[in-house]
MMTF fields as JSON, N, C-alpha, C and O atoms, coordinates in Angstrom:
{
  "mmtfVersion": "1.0.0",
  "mmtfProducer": "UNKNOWN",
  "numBonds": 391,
  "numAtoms": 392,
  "numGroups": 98,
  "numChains": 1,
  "numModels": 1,
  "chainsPerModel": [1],
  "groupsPerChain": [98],
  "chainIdList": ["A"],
  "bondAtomList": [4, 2, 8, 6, 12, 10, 16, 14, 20, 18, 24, 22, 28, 26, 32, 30, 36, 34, 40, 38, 44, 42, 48, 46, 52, 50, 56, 54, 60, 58, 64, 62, 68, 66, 72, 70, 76, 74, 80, 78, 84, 82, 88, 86, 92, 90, 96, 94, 100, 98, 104, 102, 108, 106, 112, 110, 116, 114, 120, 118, 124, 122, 128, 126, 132, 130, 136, 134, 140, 138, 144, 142, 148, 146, 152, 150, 156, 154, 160, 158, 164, 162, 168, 166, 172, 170, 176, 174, 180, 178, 184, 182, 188, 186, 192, 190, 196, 194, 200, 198, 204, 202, 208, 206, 212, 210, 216, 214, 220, 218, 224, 222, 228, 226, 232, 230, 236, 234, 240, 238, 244, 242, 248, 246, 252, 250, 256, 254, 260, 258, 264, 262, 268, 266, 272, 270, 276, 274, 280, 278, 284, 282, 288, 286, 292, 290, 296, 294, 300, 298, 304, 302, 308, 306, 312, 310, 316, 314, 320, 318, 324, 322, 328, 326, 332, 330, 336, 334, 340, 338, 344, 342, 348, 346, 352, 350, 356, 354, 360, 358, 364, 362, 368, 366, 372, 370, 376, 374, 380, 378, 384, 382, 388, 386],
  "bondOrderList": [1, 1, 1, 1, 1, 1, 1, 1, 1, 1, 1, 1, 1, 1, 1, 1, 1, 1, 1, 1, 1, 1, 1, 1, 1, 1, 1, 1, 1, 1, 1, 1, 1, 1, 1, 1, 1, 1, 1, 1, 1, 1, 1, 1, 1, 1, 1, 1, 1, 1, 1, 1, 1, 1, 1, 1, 1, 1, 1, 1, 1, 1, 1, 1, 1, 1, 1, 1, 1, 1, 1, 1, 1, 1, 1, 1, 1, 1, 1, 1, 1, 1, 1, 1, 1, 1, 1, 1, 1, 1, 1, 1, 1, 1, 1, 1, 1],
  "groupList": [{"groupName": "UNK", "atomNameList": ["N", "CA", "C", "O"], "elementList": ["N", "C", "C", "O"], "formalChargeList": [0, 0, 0, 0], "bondAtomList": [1, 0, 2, 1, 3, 2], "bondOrderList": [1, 1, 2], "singleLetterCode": "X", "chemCompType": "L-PEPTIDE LINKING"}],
  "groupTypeList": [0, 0, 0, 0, 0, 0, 0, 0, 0, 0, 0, 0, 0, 0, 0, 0, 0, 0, 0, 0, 0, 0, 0, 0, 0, 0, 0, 0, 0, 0, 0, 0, 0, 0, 0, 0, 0, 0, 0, 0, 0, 0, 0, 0, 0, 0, 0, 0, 0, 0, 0, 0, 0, 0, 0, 0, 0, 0, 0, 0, 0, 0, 0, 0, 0, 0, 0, 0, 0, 0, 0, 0, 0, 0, 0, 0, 0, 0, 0, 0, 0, 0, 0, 0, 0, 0, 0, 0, 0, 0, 0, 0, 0, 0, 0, 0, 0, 0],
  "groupIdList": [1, 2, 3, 4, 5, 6, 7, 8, 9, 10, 11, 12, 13, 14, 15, 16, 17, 18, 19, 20, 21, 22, 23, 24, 25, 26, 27, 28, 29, 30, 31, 32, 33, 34, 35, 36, 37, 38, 39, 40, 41, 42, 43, 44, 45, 46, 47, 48, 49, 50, 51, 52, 53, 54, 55, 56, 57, 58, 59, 60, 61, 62, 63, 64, 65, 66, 67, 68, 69, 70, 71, 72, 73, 74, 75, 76, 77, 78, 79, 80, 81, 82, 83, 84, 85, 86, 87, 88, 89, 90, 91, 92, 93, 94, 95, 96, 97, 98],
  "secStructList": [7, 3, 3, 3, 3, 3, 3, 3, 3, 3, 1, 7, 7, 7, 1, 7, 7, 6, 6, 2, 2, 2, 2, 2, 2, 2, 2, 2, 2, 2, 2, 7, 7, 4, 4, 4, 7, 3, 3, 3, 7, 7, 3, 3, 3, 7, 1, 1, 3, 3, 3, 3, 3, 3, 3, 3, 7, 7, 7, 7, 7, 6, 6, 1, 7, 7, 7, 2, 2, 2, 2, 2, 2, 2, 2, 2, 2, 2, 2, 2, 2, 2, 7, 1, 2, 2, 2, 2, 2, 3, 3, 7, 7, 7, 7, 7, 7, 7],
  "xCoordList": [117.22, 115.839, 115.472, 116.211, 114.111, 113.647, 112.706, 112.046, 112.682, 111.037, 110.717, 111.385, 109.188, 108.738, 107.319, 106.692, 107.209, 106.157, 104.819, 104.697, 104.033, 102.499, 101.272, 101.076, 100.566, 99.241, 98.322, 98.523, 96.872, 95.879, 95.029, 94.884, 93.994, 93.252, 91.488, 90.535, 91.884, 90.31, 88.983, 89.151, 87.809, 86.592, 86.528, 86.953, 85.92, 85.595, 86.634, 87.099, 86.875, 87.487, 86.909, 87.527, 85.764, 85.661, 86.715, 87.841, 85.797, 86.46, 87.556, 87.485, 88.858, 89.372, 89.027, 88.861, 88.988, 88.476, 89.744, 90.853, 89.323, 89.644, 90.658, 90.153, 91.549, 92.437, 92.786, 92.925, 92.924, 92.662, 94.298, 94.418, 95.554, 96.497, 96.544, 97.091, 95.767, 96.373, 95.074, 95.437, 93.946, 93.672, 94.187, 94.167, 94.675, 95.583, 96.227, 96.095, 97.114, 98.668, 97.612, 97.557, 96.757, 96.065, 95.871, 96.237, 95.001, 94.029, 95.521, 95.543, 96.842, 97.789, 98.646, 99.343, 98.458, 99.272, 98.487, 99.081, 97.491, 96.398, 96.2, 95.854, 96.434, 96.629, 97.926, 97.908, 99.097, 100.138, 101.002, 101.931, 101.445, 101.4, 103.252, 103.953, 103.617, 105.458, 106.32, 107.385, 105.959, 106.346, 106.684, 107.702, 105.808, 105.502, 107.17, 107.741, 107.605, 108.827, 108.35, 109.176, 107.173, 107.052, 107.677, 107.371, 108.25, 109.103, 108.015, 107.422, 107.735, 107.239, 106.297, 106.469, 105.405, 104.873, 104.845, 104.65, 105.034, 104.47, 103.332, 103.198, 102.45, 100.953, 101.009, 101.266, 100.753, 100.447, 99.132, 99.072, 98.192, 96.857, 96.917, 97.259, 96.661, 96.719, 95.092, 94.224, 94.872, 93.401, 92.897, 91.852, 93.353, 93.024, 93.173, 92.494, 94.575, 95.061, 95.28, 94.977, 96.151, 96.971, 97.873, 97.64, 99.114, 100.753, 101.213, 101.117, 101.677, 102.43, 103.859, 104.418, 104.368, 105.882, 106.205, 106.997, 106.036, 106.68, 107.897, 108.659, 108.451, 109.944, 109.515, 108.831, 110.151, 110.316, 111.676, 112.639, 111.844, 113.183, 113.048, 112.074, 114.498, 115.271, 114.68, 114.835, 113.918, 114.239, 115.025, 114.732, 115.807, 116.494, 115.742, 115.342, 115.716, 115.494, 116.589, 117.556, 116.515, 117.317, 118.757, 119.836, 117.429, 118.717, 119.564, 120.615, 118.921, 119.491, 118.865, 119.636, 117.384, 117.192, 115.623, 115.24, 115.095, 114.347, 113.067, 113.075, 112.221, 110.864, 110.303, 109.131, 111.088, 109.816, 108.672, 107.934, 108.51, 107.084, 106.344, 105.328, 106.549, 105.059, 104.838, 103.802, 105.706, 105.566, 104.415, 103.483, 105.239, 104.172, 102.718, 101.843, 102.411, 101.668, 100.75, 99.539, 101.479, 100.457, 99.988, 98.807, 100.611, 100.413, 99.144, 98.164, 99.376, 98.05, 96.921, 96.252, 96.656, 96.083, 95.065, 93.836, 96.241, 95.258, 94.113, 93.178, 94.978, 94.133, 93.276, 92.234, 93.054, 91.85, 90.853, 89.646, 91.267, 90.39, 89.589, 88.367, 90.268, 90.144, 89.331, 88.54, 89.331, 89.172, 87.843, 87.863, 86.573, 85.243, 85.8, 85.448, 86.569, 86.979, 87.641, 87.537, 88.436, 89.436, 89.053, 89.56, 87.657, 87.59, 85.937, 85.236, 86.024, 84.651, 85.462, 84.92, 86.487, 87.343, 87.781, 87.53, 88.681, 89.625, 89.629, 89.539, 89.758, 89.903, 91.42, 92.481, 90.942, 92.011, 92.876, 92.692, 94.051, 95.327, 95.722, 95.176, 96.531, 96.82, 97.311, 98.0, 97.495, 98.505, 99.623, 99.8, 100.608, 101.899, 102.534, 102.187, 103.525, 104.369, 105.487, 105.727, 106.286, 107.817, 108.396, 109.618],
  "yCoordList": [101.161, 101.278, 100.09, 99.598, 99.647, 98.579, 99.0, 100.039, 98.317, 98.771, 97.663, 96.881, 97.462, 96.008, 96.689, 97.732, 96.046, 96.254, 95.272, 94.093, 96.181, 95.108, 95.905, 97.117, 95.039, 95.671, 95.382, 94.484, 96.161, 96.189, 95.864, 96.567, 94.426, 94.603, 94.861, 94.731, 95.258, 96.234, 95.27, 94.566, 94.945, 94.776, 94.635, 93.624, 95.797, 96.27, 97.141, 98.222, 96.324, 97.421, 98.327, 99.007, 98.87, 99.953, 100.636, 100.293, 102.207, 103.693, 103.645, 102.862, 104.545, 104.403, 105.834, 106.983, 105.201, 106.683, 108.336, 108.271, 109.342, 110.15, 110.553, 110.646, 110.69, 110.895, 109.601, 109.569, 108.554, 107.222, 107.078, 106.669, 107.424, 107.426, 108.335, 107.967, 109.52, 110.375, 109.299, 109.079, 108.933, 108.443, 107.205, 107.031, 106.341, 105.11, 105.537, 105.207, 106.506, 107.034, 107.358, 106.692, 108.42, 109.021, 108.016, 107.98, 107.132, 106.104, 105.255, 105.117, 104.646, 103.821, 104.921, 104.597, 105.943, 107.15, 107.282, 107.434, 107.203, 107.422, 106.286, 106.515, 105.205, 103.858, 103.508, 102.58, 103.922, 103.975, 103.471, 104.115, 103.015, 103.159, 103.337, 102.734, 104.183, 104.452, 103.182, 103.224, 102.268, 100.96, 100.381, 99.701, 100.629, 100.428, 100.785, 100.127, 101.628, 102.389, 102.968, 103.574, 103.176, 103.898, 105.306, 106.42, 105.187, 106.732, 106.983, 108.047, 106.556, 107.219, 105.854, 104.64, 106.727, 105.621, 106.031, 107.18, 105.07, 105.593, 104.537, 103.493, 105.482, 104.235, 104.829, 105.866, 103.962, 103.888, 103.118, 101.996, 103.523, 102.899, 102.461, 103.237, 101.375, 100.214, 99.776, 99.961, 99.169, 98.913, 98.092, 98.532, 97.053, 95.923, 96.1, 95.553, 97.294, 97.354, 98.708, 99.637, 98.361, 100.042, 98.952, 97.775, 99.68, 99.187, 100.191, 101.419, 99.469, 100.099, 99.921, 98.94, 100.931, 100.765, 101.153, 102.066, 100.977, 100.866, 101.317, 100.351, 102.304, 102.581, 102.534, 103.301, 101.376, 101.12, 101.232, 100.751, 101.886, 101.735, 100.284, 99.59, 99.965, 98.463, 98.482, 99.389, 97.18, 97.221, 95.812, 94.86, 95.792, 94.198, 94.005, 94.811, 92.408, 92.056, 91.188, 90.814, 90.964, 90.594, 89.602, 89.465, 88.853, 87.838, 88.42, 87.906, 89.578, 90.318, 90.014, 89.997, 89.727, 89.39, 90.78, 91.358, 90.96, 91.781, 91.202, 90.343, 91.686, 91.094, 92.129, 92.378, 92.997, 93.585, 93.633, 94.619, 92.738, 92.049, 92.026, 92.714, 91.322, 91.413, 92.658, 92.946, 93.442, 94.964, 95.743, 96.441, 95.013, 96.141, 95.069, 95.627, 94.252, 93.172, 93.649, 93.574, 93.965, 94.495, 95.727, 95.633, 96.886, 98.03, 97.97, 98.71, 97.279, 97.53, 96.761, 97.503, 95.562, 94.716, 95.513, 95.566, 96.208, 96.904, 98.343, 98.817, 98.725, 100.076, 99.483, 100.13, 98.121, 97.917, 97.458, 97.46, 97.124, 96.368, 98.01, 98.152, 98.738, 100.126, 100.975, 101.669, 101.083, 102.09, 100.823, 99.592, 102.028, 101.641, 101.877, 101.288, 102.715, 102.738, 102.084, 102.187, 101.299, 100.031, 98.983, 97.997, 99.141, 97.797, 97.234, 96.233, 98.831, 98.721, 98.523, 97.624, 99.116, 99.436, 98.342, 97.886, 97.445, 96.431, 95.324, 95.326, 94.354, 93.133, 93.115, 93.707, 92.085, 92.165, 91.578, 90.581, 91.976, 91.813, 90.088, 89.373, 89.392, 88.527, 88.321, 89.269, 87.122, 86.436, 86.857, 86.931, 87.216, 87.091, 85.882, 84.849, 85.951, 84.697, 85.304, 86.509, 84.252, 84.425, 84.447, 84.589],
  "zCoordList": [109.225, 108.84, 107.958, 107.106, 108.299, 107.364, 106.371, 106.425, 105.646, 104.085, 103.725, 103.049, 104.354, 103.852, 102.777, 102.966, 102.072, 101.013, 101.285, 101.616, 101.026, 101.336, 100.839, 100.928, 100.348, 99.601, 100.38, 101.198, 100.338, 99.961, 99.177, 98.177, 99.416, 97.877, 98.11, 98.878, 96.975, 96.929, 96.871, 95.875, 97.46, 97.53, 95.993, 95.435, 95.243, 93.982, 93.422, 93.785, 92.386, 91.079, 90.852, 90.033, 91.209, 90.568, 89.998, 89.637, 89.997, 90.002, 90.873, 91.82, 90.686, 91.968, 92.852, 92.444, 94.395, 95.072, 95.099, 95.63, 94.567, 94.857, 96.21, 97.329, 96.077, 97.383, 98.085, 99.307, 97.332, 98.173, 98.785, 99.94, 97.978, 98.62, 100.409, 101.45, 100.121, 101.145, 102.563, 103.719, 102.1, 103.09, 103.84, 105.058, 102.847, 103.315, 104.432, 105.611, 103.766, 105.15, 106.246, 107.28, 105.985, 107.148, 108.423, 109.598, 107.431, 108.716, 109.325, 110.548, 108.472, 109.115, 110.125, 111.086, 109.758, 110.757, 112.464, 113.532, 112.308, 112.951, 114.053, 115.212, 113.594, 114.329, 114.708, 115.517, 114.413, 114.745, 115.846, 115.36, 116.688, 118.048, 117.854, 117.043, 118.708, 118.98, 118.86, 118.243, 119.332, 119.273, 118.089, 117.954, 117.119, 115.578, 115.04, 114.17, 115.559, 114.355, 113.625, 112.942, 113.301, 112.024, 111.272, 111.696, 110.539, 110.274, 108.757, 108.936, 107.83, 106.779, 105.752, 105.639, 105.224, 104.678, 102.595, 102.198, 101.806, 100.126, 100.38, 101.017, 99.412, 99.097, 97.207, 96.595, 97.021, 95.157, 94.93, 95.432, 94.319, 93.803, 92.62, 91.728, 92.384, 91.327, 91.101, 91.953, 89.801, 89.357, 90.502, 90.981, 91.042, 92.293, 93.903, 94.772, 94.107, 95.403, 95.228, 94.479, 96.561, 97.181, 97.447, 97.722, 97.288, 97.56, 98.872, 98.851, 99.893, 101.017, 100.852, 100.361, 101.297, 101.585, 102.503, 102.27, 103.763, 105.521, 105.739, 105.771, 105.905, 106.575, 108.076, 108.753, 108.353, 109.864, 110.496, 109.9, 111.765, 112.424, 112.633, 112.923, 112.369, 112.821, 114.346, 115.164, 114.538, 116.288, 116.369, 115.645, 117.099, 117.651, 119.063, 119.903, 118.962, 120.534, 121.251, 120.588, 122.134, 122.701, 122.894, 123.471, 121.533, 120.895, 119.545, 119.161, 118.898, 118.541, 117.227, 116.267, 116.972, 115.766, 115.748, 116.765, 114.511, 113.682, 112.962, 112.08, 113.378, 112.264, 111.752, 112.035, 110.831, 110.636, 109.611, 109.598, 108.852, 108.304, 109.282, 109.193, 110.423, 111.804, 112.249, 112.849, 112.021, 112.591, 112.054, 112.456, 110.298, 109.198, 109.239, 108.577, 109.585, 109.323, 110.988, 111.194, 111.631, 113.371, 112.598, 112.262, 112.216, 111.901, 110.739, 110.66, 110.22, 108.861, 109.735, 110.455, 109.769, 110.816, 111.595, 111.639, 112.287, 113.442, 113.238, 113.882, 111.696, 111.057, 110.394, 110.497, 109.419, 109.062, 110.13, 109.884, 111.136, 112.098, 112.731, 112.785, 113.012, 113.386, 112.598, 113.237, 111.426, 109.959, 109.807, 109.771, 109.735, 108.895, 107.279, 106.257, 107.42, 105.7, 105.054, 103.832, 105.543, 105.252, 105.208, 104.674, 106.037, 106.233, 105.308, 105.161, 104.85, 104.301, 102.664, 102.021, 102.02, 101.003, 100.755, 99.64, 101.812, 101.425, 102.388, 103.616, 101.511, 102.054, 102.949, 102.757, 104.069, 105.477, 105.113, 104.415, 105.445, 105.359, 105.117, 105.958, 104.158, 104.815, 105.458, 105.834, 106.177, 107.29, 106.592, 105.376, 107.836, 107.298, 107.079, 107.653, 106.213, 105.738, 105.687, 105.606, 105.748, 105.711, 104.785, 104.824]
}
């Protein structure tokens, strides 16, 4: 299993929203696709962001190597692009880096 860490940052500091952890998981659960690995997600709300923590199954390919930063980096990606609430909440993901 892999755990890559990646935030969220917020539009506005405000207030922070009410239930904002359980909706994070919701909307990245929701977008999901089997492919993903996804086994479990933590979200923590901070004055600026939301913090992810991704447990992804290991996948190897063929040459026998693993990315999973692009995994967690498709997976969020594709829920803010997806989510009026994510995308209305938080600024888009950066590019991944190595």
């Amino acid at each position: 299993m892999d755990v890559v860490y990646a935030s969220l940052r917020r539009k506005d500091c405000g207030e922070l929203p009410p239930g904002e952890a359980s909706e994070v998981v919701g909307i990245l659960w929701a977008h999901a696709r089997p492919g993903d690995g996804l086994q479990h997600i933590t979200v923590r709300s901070q004055d600026d962001r939301v913090d992810l923590l991704l447990y992804l199954l290991t996948r190897r390919t063929a040459d026998g190597s693993s990315d999973p930063v692009a995994s967690a980096h498709t997976l969020i990606a594709r829920g803010h692009r997806a989510s009026p609430l994510l995308s209305r909440r938080y600024h888009p993901p950066a590019p991944e880096t190595c």
